[in-house]
Wavefront OBJ file of the C-alpha trace (Angstrom):
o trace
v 14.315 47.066 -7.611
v 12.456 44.266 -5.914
v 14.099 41.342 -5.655
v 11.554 37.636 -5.559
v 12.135 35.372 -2.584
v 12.783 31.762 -3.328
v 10.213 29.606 -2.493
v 12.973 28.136 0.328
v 13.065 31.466 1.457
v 9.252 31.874 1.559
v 8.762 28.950 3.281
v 11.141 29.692 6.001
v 9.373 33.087 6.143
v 6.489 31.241 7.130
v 7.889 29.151 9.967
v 9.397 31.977 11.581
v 5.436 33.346 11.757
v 4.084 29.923 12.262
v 6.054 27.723 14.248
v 6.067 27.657 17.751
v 9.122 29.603 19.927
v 10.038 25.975 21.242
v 9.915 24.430 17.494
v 13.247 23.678 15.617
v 13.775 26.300 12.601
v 16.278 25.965 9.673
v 17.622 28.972 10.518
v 18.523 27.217 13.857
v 19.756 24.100 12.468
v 23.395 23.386 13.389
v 23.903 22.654 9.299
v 25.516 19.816 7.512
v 29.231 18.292 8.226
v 29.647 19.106 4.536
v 28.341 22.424 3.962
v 26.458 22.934 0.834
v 24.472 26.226 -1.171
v 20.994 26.574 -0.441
v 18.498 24.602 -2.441
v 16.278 28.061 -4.124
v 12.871 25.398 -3.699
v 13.645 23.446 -0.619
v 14.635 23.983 2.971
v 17.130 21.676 4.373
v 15.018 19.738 6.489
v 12.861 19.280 3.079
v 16.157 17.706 1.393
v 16.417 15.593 4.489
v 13.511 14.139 3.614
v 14.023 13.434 0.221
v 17.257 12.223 0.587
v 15.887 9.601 2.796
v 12.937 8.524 0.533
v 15.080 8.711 -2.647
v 17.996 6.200 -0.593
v 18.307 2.837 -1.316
v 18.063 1.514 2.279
v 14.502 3.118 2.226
v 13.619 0.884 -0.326
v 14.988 -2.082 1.575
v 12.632 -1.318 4.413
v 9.662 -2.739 2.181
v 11.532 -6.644 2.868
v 12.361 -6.231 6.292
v 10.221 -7.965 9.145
v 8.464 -5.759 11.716
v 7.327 -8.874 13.616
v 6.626 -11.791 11.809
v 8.942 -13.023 9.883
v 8.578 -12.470 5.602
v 4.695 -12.983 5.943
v 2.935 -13.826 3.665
v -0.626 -12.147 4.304
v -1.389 -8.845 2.384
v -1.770 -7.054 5.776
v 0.771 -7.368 7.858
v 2.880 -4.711 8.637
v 6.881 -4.619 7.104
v 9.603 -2.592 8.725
v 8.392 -0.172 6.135
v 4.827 0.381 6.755
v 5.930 0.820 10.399
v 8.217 4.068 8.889
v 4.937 5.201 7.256
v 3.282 5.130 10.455
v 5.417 6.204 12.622
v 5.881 9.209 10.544
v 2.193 9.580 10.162
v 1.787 9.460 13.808
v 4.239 12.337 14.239
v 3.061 14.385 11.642
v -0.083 14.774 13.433
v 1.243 15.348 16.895
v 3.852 18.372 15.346
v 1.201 20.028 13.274
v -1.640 19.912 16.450
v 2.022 21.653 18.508
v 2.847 23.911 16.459
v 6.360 22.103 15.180
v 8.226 21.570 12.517
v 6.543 18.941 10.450
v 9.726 18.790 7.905
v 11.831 18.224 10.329
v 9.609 15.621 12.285
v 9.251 13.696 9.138
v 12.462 13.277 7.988
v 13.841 11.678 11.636
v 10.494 9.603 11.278
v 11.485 8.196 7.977
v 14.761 7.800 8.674
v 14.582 6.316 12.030
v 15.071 2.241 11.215
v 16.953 3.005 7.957
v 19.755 0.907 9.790
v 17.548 -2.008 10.874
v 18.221 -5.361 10.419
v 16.458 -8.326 8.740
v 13.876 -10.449 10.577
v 13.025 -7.398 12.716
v 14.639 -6.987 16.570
v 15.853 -10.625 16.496
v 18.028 -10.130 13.858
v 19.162 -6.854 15.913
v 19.541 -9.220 19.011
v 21.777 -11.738 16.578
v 24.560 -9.317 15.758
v 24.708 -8.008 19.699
v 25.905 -11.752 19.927
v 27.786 -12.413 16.772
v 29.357 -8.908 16.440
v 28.978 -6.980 19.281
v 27.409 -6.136 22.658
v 26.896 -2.519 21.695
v 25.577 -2.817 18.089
v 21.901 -1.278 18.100
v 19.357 -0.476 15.166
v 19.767 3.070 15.955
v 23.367 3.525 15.961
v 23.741 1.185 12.353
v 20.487 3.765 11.442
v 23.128 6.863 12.085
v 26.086 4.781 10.435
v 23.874 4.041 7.241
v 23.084 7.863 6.421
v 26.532 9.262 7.540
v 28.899 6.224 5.851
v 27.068 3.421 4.118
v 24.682 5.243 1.337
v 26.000 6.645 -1.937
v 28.579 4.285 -1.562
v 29.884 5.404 1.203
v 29.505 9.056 0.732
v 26.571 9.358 2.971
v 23.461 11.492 2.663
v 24.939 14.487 4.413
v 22.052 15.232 6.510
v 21.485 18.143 8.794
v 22.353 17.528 12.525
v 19.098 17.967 13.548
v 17.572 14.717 11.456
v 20.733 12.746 12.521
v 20.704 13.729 16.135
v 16.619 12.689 16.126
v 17.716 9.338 14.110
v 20.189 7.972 16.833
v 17.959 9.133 19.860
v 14.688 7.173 18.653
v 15.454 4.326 20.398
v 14.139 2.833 23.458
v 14.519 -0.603 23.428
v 12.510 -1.681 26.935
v 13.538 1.487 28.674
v 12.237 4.439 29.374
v 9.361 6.026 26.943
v 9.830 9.323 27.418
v 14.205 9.220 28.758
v 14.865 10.616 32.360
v 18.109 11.166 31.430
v 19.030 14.480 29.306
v 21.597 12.871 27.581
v 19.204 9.712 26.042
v 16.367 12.585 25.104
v 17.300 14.427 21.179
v 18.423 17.935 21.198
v 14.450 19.011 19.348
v 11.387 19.132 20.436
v 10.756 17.116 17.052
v 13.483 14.398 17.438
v 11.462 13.803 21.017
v 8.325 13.516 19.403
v 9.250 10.557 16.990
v 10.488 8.643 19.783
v 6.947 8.581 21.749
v 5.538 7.783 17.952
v 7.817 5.622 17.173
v 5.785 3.618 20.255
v 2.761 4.476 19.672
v 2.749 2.851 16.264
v 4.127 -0.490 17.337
v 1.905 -1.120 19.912
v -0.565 -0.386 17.787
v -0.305 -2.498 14.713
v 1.827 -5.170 16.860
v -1.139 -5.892 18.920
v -3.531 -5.807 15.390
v -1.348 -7.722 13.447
v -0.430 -10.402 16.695
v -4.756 -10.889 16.920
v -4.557 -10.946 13.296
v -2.022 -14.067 13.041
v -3.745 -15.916 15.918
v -0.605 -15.186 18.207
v -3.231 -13.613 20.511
v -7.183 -13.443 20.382
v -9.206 -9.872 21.053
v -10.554 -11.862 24.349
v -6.547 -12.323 25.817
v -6.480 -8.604 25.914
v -6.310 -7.153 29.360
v -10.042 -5.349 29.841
v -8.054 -2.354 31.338
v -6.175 -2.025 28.232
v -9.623 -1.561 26.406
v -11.158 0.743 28.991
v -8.399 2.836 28.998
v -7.495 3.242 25.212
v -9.688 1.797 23.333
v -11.089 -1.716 21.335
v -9.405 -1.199 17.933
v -6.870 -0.089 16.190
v -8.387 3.143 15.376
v -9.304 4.224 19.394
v -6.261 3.061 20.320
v -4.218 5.417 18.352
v -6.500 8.366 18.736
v -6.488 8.316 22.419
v -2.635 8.186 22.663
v -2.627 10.927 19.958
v -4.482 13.711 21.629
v -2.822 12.330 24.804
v 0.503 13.381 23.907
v -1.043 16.632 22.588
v -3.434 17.608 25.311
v -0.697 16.769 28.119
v 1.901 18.755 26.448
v 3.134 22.288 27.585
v 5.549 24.981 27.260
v 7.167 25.951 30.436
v 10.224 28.410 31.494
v 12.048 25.578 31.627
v 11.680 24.850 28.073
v 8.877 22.761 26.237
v 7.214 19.504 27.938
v 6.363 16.466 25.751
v 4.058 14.352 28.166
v 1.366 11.954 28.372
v -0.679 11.620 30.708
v -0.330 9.080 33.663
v -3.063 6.771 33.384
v -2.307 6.474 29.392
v 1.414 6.730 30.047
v 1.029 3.689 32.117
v -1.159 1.391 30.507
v 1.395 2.019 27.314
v 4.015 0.785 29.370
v 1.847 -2.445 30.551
v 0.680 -3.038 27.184
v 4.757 -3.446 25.888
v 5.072 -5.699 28.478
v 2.110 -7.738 27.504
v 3.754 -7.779 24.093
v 6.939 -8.630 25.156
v 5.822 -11.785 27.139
v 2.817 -12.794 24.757
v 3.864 -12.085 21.339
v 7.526 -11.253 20.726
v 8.713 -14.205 23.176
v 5.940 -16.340 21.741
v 7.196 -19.628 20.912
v 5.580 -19.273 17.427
v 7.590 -15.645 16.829
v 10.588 -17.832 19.039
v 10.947 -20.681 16.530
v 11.381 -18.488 13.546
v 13.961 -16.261 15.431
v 15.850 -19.179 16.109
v 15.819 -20.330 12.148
v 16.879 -16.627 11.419
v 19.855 -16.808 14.416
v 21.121 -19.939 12.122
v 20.530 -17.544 8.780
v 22.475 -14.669 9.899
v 24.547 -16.436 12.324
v 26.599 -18.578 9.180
v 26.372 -15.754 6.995
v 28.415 -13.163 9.095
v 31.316 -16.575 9.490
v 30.906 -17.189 5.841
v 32.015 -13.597 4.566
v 34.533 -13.427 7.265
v 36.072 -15.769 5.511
v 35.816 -15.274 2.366
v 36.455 -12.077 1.263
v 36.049 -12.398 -2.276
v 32.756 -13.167 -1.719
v 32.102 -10.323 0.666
v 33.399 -7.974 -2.032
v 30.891 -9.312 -4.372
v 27.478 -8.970 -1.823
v 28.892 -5.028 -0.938
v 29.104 -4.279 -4.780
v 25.443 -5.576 -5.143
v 23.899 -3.946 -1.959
v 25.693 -0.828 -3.580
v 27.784 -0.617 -0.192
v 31.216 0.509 0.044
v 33.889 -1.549 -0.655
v 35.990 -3.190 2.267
v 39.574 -2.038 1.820
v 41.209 -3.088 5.247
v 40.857 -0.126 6.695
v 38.984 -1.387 9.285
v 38.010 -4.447 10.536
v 35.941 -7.219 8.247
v 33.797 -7.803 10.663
v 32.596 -4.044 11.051
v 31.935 -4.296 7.064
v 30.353 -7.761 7.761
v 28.217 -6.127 9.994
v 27.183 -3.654 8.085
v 26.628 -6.392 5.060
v 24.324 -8.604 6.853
v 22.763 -5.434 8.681
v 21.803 -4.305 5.525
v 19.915 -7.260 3.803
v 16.140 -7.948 3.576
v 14.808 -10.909 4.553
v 14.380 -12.827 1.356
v 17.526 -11.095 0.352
v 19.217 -13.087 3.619
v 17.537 -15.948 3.035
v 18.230 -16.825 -0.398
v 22.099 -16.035 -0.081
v 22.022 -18.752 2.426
v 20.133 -21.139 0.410
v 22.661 -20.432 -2.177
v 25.587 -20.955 -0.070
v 24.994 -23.484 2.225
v 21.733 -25.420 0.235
v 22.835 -28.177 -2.341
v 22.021 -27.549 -5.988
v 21.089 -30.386 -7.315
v 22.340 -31.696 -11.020
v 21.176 -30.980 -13.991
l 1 2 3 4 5 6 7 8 9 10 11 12 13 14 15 16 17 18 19 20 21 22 23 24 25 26 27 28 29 30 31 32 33 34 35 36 37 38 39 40 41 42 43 44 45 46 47 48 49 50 51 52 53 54 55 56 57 58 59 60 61 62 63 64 65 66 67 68 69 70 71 72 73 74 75 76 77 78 79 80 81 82 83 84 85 86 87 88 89 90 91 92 93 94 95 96 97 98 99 100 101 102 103 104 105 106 107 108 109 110 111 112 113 114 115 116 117 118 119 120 121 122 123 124 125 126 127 128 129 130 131 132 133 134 135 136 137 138 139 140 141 142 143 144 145 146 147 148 149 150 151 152 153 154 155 156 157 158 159 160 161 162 163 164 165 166 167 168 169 170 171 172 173 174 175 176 177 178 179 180 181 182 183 184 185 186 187 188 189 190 191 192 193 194 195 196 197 198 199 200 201 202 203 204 205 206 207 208 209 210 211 212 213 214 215 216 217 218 219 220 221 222 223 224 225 226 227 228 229 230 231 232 233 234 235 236 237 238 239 240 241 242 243 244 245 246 247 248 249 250 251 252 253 254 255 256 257 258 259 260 261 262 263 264 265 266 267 268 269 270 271 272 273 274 275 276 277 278 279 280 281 282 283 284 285 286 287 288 289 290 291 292 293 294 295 296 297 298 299 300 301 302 303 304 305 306 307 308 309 310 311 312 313 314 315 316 317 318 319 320 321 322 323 324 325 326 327 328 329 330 331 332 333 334 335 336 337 338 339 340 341 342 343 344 345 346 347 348 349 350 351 352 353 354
């Protein structure tokens, strides 16, 4: 009697045959902390995916600044759209290598999950209010492993998880000289250079796009090198990463090439000092400092109130287990902008009477 494979089984057929050796395959995957049985239709890294996309801090992502604060223009990019393509970036690179594309897309869209409203200043905000250490990528881990499902967690693979908190790269290094800053898969490695290439990209668009920055304050060697639009710019750091790429004994080499590598790294730094310490993006970071700043002393204080906000973000309840201010954190962490914005209206604004 022959007995039918499950599609999950099926498809894991086929990445044994069409992966490459240095790709990450279910079979490999270090599994859940909660183990669970085997979807028959999906692999895990599939239900990684969904779980992610189907979460309610995914959602949030669509209110969250990338760069300019709650814009109003149709075109600028949200903390959201950045997910998209950052995860569209990586699909391309992992198909063109021969990776797992499952796996590559669920660390892509789950890679800011944890971010904070009005972008990296808000992120720079609760280093000061909270603490030194708090990062976008660690609060990222923290929201699939304790904050979603109210407080259950998604229950991701360690794989997805591992790629999640390893994304990050702040001013440092693109590609991490240090083992212990680089994720365990090829594929967790790969969303951190797209995670770069993506923001450089639509950073510099949507910076010439406000008026931040004209085309003609762009370096000429940035053009030359990688291109005048959005469009060349991407493309050339694509087949870049995939060109300069190789498998070794030593295990498999994500690279880019030096002249590109480079000019990426002068072209951050030319967005660092031109656009994100503007003193148009400046002024707004220091109205959402003020925002963010009284709302984390408000619930402090008030924890009535703070009960209230977790029950509507759907986050779990603070029960003095630990400290308020971790669940403060994690509160203010997890708002939109507008979300942040009009709690503080309604707190600290005067209503007028009727």
């Amino acid at each position: 009697m022959v007995i039918a494979m499950t599609p999950r089984e099926i498809n894991e057929e086929k990445e044994e045959k069409n992966l490459a050796d240095y790709a990450c395959k279910n079979f490999q995957s270090r599994g859940r902390v909660v183990q669970e049985e085997p979807c028959p239709i999906r692999t895990q890294f599939q239900q990684d995916r969904d779980r992610i996309v189907f979460s309610n801090s995914f959602r949030r992502l669509k209110h969250k600044t990338q760069v300019f604060l709650s814009p109003l223009g149709d075109h600028y990019r949200t903390r959201l759209t950045h997910t998209l393509e950052v995860s569209e970036v990586a699909r391309t690179i992992a198909r063109a290598l021969s990776l797992n594309e499952d796996l590559t897309e669920a660390i892509a869209l789950g890679h800011d999950l944890g971010h904070t409203p009005f972008g990296h200043g808000g992120e720079t905000v609760l280093k000061e209010i909270y603490s030194k250490y708090f990062s976008h990528s660690a609060q990222s881990l923290r929201v699939v492993s304790k904050l979603e499902r109210g407080g259950e967690g998604l229950n991701l693979s360690y794989e997805v998880k591992d790629g999640i908190l390893k994304h990050s790269k702040g001013f440092g290094d693109i590609i991490p000289r240090d083992p212990g800053e680089a994720a365990r898969t090829v594929e967790g490695r790969l969303v951190r250079i797209a995670d770069i290439i993506a923001y450089l990209n639509h950073d510099l668009d949507d910076s010439i796009r406000s008026g931040v920055i004209t085309r003609g304050d762009v370096p000429k060697e940035f053009v030359r090198v990688l291109g005048k639009n959005h469009s060349e710019r991407a493309k050339t750091m694509i087949k870049d990463v995939i060109f300069s790429s190789y498998d070794s004994k030593d295990g498999f080499c994500l690279r880019i090439g030096d002249e590109v590598y480079n000019t990426m790294v002068d072209l951050r730094a030319f967005l660092y000092e031109n656009v994100y310490r503007s003193p148009q993006v400046h002024k707004e970071f220091v109205k959402a400092k003020k925002i963010l700043s009284e709302l984390y002393s408000y619930f402090n204080a008030h924890e009535d109130k703070l009960q209230e906000e977790l029950v509507k973000l759907e986050l779990p309840p603070y029960k003095g287990e630990q400290k308020i201010e971790r669940v403060v954190c994690d509160l203010v962490a997890s708002m939109t902008d507008r979300y942040a914005i009009n709690l503080y209206n309604k707190i600290f604004m005067p209503s007028p009477l009727v």
